[in-house]
N, C-alpha and C positions, 0 to 999 in steps of 0.2 A: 493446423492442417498438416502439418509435417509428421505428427503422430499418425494420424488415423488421416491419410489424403482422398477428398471423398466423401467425408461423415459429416452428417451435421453436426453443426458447435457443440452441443453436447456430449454427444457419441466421440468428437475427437478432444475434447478435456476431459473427460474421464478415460482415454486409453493414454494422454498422458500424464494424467496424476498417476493412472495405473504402473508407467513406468518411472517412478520416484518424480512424477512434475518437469517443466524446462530449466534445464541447467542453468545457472546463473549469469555463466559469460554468454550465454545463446541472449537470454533475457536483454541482458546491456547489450550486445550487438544488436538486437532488433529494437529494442527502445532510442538507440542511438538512430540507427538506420529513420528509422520515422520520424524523429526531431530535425534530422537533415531535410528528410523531404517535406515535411509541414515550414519551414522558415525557409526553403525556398522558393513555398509557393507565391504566386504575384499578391494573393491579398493577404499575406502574413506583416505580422507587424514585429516578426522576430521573435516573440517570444513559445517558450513551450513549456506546458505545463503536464504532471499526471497524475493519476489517481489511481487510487486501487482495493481491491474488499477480500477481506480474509488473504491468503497467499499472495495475492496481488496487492495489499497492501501494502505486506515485508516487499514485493515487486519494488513498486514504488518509491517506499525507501530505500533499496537497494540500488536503482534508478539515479536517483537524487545526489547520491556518495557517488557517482561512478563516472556522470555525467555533466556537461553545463548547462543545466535548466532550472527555470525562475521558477519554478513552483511545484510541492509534488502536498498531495495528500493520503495519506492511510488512515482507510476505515478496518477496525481492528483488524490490523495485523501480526499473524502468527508470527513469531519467534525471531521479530527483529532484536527482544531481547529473550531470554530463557533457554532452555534448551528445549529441543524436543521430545516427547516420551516416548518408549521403548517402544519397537513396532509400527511409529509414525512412517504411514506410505508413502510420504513425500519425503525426497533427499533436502534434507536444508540444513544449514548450519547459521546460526545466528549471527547478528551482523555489528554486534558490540566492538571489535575491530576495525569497520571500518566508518563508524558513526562520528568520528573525527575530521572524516572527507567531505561530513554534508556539504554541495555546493550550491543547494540554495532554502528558503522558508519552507519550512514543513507544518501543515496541519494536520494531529490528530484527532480524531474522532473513538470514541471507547465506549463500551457500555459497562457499569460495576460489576455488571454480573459474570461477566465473560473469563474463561478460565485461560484462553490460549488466543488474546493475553491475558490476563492476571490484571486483574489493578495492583502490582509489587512488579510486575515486568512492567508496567504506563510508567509507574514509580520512576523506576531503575531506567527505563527511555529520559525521561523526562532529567532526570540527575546527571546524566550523560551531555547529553544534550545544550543546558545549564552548565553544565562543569567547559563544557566545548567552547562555550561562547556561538554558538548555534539559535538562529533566529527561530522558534518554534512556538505554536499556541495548539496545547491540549485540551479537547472540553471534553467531560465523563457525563454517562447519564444515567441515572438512578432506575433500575428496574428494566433494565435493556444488558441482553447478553451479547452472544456471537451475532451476527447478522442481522442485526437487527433494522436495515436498512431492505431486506429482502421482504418484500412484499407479498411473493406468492409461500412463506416458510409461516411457521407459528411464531416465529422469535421476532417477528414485525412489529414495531412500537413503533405506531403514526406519528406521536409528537418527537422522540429522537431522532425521526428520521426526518419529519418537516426543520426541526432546530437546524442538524445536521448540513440537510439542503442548502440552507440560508447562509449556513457559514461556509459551507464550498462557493456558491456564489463570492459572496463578499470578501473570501481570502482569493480568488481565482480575478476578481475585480481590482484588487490592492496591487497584485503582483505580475497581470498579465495583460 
């Protein structure tokens, strides 16, 4: 709303992708600010967890390194490893620097098919990660690209996205 104050949710995510997406420290100050107020609400049990899909994945992870919270998941997220390509409208710089900070389990979620990420960026996540001593569980899905959890888009795969479902559940059950 601070983009476009006024607009509906769409109309103000796309004036801020429009202007290179939320800056990263904005991102962690507001993901912070919300984990303060969600644990101390009266029926919190303390814990806080987050998710996120495409840009809000790398969110997410970027979330996760930054801040103290029990749980984050990314559903493919751009360019928490790889770089971005030439002319990408969103400012971001990938987060291979600061994936030594993870401060708590991370689930990813991937489709084979998806370019941005790569299954060689899942790879190179995942080697990172593993190299870190960083708690993490990756599942890929055969035949599922970007978005594939997006229902109203073509790139919607009912069974990666029901698999998917079940393992937010159950990793959001384990940790929170």
């Amino acid at each position: 709303r601070r983009f476009a104050p006024g607009a509906a949710p769409d109309d103000a995510a796309a004036t801020a992708r429009a202007q290179g997406g939320v800056p990263d420290a904005r991102l962690v100050g507001d993901v912070g600010g919300s984990a303060e107020a969600l644990r101390a609400l009266p029926t919190s049990n303390g814990k806080v967890g987050v998710i996120g899909f495409c840009s809000g994945g790398r969110q997410s992870v970027l979330a996760a390194c930054s801040l103290p919270l029990d749980a984050a998941v990314d559903c493919y997220g751009a360019f928490v490893t790889g770089t971005p390509p030439e002319g990408f409208p969103l400012k971001v710089t990938n987060l291979v620097d600061q994936l030594p900070n993870l401060r708590c389990p991370l689930l990813g979620l991937f489709g084979n098919e998806d370019s941005y990420p790569s299954p060689e960026q899942v790879d190179e996540l995942d080697e990172i990660l593993t190299r870190e001593n960083k708690p993490h569980e990756f599942h890929r899905y055969d035949n599922a690209g970007h978005a594939f959890f997006s229902t109203d888009r073509p790139a919607y795969r009912v069974d990666a996205a029901n698999d998917g479902w079940e393992r937010i559940e159950t990793f959001y059950g384990k940790y929170l």
